[in-house]
Backbone of each chain as ProteinMPNN parsed JSONL, in Angstrom:
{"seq_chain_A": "XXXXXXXXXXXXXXXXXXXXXXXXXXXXXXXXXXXXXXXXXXXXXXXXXXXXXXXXXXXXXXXXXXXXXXXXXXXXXXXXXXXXXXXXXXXXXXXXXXXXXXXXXXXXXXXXXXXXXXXXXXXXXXXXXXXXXXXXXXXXXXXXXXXXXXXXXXXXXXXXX", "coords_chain_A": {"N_chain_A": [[120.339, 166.774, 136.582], [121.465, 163.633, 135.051], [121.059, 161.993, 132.416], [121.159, 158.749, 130.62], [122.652, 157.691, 127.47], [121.28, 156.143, 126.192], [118.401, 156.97, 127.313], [118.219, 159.844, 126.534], [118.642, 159.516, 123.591], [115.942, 158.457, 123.473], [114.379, 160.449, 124.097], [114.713, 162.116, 122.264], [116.82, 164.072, 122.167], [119.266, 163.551, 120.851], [121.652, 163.112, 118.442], [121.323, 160.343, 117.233], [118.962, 160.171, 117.53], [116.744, 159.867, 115.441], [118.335, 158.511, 113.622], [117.88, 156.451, 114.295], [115.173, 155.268, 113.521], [115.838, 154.09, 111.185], [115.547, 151.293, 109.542], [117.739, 148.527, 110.406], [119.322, 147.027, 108.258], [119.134, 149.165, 106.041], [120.756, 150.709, 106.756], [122.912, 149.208, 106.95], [123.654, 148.593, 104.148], [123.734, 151.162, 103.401], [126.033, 151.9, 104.602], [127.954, 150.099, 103.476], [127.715, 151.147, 100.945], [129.265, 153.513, 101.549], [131.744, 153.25, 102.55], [133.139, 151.81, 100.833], [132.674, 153.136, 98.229], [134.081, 155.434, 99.263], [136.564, 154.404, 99.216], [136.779, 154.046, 96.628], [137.386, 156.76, 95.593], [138.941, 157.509, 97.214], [141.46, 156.577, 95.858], [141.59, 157.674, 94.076], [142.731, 160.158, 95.003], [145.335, 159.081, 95.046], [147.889, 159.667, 93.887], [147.965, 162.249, 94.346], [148.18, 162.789, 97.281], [149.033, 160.033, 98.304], [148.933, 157.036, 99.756], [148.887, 157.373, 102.817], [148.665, 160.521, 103.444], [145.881, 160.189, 102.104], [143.943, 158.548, 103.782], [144.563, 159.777, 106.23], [143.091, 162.328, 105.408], [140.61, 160.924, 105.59], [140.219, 160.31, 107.554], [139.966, 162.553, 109.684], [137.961, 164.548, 108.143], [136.13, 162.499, 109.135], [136.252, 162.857, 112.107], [135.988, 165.641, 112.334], [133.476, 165.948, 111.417], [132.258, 164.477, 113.001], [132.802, 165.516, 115.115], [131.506, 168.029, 115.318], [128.813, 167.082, 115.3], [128.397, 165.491, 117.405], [129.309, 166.771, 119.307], [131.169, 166.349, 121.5], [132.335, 165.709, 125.094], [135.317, 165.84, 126.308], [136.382, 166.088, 129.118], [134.57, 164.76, 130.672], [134.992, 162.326, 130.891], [135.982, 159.446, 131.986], [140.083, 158.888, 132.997], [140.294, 156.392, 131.828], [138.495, 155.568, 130.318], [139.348, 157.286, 128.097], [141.975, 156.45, 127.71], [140.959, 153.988, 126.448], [139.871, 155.09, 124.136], [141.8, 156.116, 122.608], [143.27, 154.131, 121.845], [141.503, 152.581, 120.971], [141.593, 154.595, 118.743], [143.832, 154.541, 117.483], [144.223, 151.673, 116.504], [142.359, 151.943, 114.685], [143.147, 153.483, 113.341], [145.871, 151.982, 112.037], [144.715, 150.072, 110.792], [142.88, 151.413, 108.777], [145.405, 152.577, 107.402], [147.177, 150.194, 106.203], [144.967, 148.628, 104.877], [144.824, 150.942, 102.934], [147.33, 151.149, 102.171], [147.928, 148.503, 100.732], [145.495, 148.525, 98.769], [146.368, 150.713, 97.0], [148.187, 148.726, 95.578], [146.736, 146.195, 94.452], [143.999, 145.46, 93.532], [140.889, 147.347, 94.545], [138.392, 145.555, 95.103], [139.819, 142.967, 95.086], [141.401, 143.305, 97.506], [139.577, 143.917, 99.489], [138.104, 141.531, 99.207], [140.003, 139.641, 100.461], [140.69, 141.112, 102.767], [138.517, 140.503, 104.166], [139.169, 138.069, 105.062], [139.5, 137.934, 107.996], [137.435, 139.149, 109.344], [135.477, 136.532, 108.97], [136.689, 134.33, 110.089], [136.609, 134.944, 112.537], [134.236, 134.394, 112.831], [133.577, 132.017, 112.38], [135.247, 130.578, 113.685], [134.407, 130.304, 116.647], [132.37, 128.451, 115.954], [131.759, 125.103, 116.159], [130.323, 123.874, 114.398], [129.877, 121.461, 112.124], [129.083, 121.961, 109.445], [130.04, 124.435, 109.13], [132.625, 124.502, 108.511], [132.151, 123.885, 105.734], [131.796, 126.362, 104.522], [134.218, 128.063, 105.244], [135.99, 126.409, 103.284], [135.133, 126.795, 101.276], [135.374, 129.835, 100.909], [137.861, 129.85, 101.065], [138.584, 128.878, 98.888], [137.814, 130.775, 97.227], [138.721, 133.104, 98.003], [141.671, 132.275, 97.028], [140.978, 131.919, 94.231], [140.33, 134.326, 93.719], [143.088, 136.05, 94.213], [145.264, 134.518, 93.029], [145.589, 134.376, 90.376], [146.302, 137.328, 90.065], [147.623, 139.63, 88.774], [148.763, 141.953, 89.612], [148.911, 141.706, 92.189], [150.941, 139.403, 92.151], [152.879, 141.388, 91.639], [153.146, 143.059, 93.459], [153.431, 140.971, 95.694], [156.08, 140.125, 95.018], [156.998, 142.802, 95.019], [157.317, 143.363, 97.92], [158.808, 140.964, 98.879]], "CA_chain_A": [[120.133, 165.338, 136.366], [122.075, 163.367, 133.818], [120.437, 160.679, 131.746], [122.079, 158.028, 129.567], [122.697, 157.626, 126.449], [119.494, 155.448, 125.531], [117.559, 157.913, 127.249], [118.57, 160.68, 125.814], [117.881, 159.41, 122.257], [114.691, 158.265, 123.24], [113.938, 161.953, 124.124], [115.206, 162.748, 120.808], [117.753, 164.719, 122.159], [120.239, 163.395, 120.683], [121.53, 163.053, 116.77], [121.313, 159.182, 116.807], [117.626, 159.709, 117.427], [116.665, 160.251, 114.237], [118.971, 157.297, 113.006], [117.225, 155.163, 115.104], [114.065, 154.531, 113.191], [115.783, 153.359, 109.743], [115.797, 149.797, 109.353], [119.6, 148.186, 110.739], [119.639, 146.65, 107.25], [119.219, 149.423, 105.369], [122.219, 151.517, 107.291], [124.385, 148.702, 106.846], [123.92, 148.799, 103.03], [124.3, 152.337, 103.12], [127.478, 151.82, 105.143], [129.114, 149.21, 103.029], [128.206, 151.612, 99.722], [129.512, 154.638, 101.534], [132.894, 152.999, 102.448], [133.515, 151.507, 99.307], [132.84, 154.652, 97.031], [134.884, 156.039, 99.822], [137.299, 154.055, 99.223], [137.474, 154.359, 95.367], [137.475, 158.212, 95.291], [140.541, 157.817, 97.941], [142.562, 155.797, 95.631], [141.839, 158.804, 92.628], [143.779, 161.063, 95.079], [146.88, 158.755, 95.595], [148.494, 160.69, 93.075], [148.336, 163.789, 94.852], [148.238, 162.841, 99.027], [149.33, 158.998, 98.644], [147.72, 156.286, 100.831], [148.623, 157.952, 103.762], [147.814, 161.378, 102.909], [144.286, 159.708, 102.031], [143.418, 158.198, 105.266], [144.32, 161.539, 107.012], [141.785, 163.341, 104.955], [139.612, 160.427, 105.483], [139.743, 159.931, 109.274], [140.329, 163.593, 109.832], [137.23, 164.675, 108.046], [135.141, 161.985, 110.0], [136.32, 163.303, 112.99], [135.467, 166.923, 112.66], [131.955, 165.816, 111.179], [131.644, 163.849, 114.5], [132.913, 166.648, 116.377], [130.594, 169.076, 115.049], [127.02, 166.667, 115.168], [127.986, 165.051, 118.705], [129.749, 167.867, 120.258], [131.743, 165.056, 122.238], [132.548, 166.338, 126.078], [136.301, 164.571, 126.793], [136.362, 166.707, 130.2], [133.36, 164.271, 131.282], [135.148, 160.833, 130.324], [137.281, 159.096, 132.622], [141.355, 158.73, 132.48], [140.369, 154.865, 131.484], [137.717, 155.685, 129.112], [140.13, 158.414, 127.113], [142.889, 155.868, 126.949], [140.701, 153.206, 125.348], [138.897, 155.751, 123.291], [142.55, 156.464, 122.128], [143.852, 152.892, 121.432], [140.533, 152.229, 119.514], [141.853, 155.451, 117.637], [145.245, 154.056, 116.97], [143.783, 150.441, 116.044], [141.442, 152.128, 113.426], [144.222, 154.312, 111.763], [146.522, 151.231, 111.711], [143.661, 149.256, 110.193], [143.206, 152.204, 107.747], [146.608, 152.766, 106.357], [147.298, 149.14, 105.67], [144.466, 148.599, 104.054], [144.856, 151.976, 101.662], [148.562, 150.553, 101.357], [146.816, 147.233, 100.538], [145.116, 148.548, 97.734], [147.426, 151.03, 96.48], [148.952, 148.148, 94.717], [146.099, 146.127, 94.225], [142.788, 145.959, 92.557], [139.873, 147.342, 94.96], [137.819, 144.649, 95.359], [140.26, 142.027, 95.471], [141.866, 143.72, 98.561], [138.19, 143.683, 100.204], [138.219, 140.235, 99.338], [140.93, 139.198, 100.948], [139.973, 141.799, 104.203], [137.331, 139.661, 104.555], [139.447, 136.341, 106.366], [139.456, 138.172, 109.439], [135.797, 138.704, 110.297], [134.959, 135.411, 108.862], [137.619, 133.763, 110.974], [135.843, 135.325, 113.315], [132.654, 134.751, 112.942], [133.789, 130.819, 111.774], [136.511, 130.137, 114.751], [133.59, 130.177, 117.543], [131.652, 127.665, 115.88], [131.559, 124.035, 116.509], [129.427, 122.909, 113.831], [130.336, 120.93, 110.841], [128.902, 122.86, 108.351], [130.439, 125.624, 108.889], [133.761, 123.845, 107.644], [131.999, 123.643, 104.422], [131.907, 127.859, 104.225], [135.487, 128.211, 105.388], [137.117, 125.76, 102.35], [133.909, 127.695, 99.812], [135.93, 131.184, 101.217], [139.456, 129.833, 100.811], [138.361, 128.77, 97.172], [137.226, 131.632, 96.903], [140.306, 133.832, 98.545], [142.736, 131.9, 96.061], [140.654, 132.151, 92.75], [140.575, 136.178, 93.508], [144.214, 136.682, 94.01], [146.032, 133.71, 93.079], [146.512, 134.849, 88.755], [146.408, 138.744, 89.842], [149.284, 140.256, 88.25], [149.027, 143.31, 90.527], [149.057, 140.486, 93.643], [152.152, 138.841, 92.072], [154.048, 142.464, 91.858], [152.879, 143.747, 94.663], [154.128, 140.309, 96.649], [157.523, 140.444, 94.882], [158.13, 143.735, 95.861], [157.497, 143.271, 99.79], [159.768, 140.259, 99.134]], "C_chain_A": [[120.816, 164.912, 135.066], [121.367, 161.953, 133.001], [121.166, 160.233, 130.867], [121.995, 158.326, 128.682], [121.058, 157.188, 125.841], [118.402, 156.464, 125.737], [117.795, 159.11, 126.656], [117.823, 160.796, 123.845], [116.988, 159.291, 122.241], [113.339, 159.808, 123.58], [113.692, 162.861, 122.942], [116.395, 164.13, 120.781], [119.542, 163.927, 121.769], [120.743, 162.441, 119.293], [121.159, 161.741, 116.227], [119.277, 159.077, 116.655], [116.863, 159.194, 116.123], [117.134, 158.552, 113.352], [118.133, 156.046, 113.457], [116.373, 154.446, 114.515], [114.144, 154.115, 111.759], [116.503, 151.891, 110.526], [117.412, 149.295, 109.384], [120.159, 147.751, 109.048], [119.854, 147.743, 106.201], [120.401, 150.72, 105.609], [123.059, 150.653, 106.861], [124.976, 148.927, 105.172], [124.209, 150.225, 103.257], [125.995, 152.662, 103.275], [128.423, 151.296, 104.08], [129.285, 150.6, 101.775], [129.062, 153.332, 99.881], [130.712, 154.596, 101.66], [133.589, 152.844, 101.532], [133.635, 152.654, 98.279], [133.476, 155.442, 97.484], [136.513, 155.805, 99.354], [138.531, 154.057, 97.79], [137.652, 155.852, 94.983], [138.705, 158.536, 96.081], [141.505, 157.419, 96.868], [142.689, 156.518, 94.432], [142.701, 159.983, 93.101], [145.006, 160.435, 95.349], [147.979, 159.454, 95.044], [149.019, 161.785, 93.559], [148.985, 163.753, 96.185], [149.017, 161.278, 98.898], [148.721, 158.237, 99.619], [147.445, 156.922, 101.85], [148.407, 159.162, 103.853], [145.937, 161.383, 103.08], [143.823, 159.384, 103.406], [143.986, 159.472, 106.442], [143.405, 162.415, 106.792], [140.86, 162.54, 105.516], [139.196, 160.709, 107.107], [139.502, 161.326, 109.906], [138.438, 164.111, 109.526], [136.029, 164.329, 108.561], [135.369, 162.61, 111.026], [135.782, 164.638, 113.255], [133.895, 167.144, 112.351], [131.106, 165.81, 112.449], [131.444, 164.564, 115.755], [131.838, 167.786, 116.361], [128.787, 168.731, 115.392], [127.202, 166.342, 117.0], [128.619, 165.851, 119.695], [130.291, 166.911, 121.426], [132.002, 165.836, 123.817], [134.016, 165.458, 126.736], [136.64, 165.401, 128.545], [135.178, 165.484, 131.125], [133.58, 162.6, 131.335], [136.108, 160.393, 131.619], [138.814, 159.046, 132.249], [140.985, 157.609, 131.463], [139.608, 154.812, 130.178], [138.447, 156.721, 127.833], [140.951, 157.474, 126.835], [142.518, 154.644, 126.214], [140.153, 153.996, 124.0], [140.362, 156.107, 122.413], [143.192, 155.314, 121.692], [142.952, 152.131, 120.324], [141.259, 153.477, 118.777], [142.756, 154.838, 116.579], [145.138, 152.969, 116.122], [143.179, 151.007, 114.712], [142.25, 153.23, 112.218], [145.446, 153.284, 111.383], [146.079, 150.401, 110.297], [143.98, 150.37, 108.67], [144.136, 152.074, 107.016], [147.235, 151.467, 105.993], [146.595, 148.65, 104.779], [144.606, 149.788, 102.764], [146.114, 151.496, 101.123], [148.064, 149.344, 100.38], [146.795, 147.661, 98.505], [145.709, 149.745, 96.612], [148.049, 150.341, 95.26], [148.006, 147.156, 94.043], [144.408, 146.71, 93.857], [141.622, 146.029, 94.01], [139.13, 145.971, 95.756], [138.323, 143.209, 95.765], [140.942, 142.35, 97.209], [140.909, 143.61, 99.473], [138.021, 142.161, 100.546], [138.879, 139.372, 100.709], [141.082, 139.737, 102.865], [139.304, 140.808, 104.793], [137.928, 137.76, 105.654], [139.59, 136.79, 107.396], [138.72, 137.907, 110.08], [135.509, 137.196, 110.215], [135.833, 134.189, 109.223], [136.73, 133.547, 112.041], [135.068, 134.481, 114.065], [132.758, 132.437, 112.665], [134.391, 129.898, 113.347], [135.419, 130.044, 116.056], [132.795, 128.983, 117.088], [132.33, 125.932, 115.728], [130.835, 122.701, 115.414], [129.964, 122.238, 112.06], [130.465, 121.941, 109.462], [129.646, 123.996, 107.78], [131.765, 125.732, 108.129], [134.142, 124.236, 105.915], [132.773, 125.651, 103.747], [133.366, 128.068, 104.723], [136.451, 127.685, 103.931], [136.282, 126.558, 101.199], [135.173, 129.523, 99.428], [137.32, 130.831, 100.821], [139.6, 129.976, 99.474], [138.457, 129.667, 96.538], [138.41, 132.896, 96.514], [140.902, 133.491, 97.151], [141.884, 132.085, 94.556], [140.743, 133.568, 92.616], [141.636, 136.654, 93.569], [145.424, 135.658, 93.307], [146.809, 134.119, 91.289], [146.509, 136.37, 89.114], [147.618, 139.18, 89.569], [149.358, 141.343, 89.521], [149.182, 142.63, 92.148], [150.243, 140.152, 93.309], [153.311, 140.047, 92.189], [153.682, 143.271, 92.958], [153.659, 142.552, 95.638], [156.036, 140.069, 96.29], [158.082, 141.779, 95.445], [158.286, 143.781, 97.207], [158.693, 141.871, 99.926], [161.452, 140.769, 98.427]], "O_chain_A": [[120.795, 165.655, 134.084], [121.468, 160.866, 133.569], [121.876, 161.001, 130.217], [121.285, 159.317, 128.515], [120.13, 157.78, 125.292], [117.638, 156.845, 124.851], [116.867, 159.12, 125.846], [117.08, 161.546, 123.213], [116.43, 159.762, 121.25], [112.141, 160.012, 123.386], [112.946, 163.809, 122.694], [116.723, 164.874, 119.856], [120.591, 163.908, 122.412], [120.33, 161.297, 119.101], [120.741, 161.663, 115.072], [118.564, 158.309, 116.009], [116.47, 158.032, 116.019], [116.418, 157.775, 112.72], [117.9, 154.962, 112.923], [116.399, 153.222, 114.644], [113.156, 153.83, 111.082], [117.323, 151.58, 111.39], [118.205, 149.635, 108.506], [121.269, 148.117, 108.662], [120.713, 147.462, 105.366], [120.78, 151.493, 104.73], [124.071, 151.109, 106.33], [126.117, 149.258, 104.848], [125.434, 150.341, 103.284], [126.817, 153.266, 102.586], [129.476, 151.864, 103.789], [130.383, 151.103, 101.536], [129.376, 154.098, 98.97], [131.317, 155.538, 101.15], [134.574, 153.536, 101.272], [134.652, 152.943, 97.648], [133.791, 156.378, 96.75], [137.391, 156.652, 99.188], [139.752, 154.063, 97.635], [138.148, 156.038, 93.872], [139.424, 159.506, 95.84], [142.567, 158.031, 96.977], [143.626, 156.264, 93.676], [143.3, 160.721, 92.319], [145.856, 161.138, 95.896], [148.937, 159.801, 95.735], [150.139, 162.258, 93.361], [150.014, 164.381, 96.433], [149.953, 161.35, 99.694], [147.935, 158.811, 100.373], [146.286, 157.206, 102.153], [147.544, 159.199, 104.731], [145.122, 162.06, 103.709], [143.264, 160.276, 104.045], [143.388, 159.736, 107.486], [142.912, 163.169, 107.631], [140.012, 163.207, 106.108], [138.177, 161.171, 107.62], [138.687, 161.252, 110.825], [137.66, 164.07, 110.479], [135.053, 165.075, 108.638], [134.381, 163.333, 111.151], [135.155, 164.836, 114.296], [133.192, 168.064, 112.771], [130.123, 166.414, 112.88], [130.707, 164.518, 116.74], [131.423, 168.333, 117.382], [127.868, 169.518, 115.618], [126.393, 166.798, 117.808], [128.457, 165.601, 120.889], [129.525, 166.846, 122.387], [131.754, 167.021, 123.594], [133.85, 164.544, 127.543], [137.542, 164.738, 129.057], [135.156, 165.587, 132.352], [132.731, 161.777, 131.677], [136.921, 161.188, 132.09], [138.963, 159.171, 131.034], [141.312, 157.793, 130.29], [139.959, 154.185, 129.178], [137.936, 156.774, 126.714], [140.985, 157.288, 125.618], [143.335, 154.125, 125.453], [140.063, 153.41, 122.922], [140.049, 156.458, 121.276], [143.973, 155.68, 120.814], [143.263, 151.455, 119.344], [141.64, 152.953, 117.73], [142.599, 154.665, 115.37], [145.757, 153.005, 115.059], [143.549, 150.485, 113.661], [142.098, 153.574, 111.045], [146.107, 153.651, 110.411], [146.685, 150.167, 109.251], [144.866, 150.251, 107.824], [143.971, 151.502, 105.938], [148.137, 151.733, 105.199], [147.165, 148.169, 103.8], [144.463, 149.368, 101.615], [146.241, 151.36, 99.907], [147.877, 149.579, 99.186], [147.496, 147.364, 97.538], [145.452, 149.598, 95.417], [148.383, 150.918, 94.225], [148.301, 147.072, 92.851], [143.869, 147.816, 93.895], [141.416, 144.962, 94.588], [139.425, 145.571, 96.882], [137.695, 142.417, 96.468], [140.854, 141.433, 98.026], [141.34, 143.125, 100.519], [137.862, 141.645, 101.652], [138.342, 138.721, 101.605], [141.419, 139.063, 103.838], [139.583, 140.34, 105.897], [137.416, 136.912, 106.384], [139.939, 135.891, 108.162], [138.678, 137.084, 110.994], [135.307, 136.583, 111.262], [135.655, 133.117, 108.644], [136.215, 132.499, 112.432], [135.073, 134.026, 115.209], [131.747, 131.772, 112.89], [133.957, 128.858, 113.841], [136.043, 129.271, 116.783], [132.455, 128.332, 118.075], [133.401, 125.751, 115.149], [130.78, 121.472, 115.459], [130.342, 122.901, 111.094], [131.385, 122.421, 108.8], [129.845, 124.398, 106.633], [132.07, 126.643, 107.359], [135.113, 124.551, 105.227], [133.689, 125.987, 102.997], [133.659, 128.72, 103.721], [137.408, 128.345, 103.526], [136.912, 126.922, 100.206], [135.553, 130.06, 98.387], [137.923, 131.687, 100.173], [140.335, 130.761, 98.876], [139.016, 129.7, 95.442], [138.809, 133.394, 95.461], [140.711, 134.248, 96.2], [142.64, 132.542, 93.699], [141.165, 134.074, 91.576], [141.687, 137.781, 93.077], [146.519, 136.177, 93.092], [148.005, 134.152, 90.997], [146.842, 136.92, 88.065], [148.592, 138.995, 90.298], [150.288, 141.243, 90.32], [149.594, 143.284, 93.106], [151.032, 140.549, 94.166], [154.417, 139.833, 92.686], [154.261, 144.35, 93.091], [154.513, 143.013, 96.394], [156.946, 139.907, 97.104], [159.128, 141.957, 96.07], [159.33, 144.214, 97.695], [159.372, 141.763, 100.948], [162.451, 140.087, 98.658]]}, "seq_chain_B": "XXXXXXXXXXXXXXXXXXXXXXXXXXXXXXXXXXXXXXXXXXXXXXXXXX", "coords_chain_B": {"N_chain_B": [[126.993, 142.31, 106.088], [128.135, 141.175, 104.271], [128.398, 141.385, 101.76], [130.141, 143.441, 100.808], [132.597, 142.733, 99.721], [131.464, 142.167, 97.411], [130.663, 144.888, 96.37], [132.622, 146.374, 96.473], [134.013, 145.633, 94.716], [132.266, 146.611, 92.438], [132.266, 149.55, 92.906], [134.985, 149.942, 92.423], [134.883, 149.343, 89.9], [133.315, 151.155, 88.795], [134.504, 154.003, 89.519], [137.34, 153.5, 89.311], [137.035, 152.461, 87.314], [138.507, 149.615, 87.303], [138.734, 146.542, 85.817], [137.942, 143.417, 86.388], [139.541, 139.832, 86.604], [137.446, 137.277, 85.152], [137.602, 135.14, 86.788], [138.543, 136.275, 88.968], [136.391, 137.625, 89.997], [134.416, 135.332, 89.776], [135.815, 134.558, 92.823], [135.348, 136.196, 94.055], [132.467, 136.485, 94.512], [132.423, 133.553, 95.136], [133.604, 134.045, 98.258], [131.278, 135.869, 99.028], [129.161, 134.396, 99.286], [129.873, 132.253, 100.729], [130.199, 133.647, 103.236], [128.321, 135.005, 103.482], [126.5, 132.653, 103.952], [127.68, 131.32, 106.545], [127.364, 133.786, 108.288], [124.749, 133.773, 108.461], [123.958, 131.278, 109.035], [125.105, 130.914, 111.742], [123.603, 132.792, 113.11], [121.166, 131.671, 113.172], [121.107, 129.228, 114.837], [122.215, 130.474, 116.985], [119.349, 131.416, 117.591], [118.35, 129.102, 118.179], [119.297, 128.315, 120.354], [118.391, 129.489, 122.749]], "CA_chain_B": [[128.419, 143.035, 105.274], [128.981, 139.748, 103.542], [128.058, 141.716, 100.159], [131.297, 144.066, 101.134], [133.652, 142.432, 98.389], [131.202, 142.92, 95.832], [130.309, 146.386, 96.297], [134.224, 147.128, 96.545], [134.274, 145.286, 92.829], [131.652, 147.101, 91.895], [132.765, 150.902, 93.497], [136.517, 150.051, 91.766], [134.782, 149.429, 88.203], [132.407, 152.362, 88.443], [134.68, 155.421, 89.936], [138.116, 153.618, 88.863], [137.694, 151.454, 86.003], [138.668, 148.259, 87.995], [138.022, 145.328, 85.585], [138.327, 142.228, 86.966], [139.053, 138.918, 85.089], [136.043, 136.342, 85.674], [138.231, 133.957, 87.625], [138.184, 137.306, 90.641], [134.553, 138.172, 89.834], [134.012, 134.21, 90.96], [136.49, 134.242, 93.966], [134.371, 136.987, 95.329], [131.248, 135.443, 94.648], [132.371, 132.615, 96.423], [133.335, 134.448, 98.875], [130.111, 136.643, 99.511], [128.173, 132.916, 99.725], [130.533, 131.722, 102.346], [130.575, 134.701, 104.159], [126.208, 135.264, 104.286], [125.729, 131.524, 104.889], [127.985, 131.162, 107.743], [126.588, 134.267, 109.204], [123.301, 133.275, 108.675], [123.684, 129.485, 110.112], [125.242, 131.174, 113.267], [121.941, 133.403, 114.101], [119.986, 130.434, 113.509], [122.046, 128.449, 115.679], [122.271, 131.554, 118.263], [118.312, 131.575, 118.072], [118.062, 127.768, 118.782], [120.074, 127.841, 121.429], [117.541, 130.394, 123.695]], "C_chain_B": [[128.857, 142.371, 104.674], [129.46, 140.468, 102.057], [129.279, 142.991, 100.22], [132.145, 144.052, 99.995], [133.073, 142.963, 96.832], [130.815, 144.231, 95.574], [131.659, 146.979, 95.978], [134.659, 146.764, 95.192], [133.726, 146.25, 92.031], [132.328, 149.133, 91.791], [134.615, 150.94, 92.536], [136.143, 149.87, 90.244], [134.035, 150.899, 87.858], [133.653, 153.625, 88.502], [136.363, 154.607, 89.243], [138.523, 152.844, 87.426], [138.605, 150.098, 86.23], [138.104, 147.044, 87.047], [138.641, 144.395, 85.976], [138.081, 141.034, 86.03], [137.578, 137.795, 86.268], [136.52, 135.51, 86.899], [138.284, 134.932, 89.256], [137.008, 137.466, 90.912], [134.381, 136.99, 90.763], [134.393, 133.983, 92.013], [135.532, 134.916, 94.921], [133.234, 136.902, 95.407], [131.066, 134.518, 95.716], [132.545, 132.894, 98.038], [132.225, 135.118, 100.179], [129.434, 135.595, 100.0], [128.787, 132.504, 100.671], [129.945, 132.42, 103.305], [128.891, 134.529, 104.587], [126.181, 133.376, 104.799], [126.434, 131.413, 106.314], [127.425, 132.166, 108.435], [125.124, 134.305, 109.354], [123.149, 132.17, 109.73], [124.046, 130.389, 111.987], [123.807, 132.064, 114.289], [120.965, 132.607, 114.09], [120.515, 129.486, 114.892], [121.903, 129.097, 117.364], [120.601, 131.223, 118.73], [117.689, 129.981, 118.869], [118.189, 127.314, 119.737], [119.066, 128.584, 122.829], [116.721, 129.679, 124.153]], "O_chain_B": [[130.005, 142.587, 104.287], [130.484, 140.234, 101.414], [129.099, 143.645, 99.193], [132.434, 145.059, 99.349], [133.514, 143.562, 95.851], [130.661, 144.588, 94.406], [131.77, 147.985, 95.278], [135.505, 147.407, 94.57], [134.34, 146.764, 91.096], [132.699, 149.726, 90.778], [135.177, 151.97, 92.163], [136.962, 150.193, 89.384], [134.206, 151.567, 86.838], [133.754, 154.251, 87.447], [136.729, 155.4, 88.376], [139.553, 152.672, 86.775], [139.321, 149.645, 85.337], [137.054, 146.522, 87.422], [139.872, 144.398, 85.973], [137.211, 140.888, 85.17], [137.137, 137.73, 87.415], [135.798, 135.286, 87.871], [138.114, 134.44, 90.371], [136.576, 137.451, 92.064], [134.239, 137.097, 91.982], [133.668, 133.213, 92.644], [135.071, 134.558, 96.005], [132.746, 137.259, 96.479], [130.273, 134.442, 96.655], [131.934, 132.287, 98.918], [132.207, 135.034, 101.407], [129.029, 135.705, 101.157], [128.114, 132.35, 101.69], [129.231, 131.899, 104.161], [128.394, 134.088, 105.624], [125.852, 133.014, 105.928], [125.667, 131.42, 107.277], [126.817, 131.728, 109.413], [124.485, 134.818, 110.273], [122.531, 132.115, 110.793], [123.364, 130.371, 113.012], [123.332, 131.996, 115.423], [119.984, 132.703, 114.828], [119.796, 129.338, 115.88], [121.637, 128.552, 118.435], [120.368, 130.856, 119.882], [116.881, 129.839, 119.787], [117.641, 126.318, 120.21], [119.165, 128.019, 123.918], [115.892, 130.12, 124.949]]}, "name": "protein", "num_of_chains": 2, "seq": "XXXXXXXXXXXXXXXXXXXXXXXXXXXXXXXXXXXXXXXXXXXXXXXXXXXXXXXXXXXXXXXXXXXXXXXXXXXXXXXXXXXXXXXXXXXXXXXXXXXXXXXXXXXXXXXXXXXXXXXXXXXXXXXXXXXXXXXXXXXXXXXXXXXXXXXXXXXXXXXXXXXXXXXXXXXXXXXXXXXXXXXXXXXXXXXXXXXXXXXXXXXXXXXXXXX"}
């Protein structure tokens, strides 16, 4: 007999179980501070590996973590489900190494910053409601006061030009 | 994840010595406030709509 996913965890067979019963809020903080400190301990080896270098260790290391806790079964997946499971791959190491290029030349946080008009495009571009206007021109403000005097923004956009 | 920018300010002053002048500190401020109210208004919005 094979049981889903849901069931499964709710058996407790299975590693997410466990995850299950902390609070969504207090994973996400964990998340953001685990990326981020991820992110600044990558940019202490550019020196050695370079952006891309870095996001090979990075993604690399997740992967064999992942491979090791969820013991994944790709014999059990469909053709269809392997070639999205491989285009999300591709998408998330694109993502990656632009952003490590990204900040490479810039400052951390401003690069985050600036990350940030996607989702909140996003999350903005579905809505309908006035207000929301307001938080779009607050974010632009926002955008341009964080990169607009950065020296490391101005030589970083001269040299791509 | 609104609070994203400032953790990434914060994570680049702690581990690399990232200072930022005030005029970035506030961009990403403003930022973070954009970012939580709009995704706030939208789950209110979402829940209104049920």
């Amino acid at each position: 007999m094979t049981l889903s996913r849901e069931e499964r965890i709710a058996a407790g067979a299975e590693p997410g179980a466990r995850l299950s019963r902390v609070p969504p809020t207090g994973l996400v903080l964990v998340a953001i501070a685990s990326v981020q400190l991820g992110a600044a301990i990558a940019k202490s080896l550019f020196d050695d590996v370079g952006p891309s270098g870095a996001v090979f260790l990075r993604v690399a290391f997740a992967a064999a973590l992942l491979w090791a806790i969820w013991r994944p079964q790709p014999g059990a997946h469909s053709g269809r489900e392997l070639r999205l499971a491989a285009v999300f791959g591709l998408s998330l190491a694109a993502m990656n190494l632009s952003f490590y290029e990204a900040f490479d030349r810039i400052p951390l946080g401003v690069a985050v910053t600036l990350e940030f008009v996607g989702p909140l495009g996003v999350a903005v571009a579905g809505s309908r409601r006035a207000l929301d206007l307001v938080w779009v021109v607050l974010a632009a403000g926002g955008i341009r006061s964080s990169s607009r005097r950065c020296e490391a923004c101005r030589r970083a956009s001269s040299e791509c030009s | 994840m609104s609070l994203e920018p400032a953790v990434a300010a914060l994570a680049g002053l702690a581990v690399l010595g990232q200072v930022l002048a005030l005029r970035e500190v506030a961009g990403i401020a403003l930022v973070v406030v954009a970012s939580a109210a709009a995704s706030r208004a939208a789950d209110v919005s979402e829940a209104g709509a049920v």
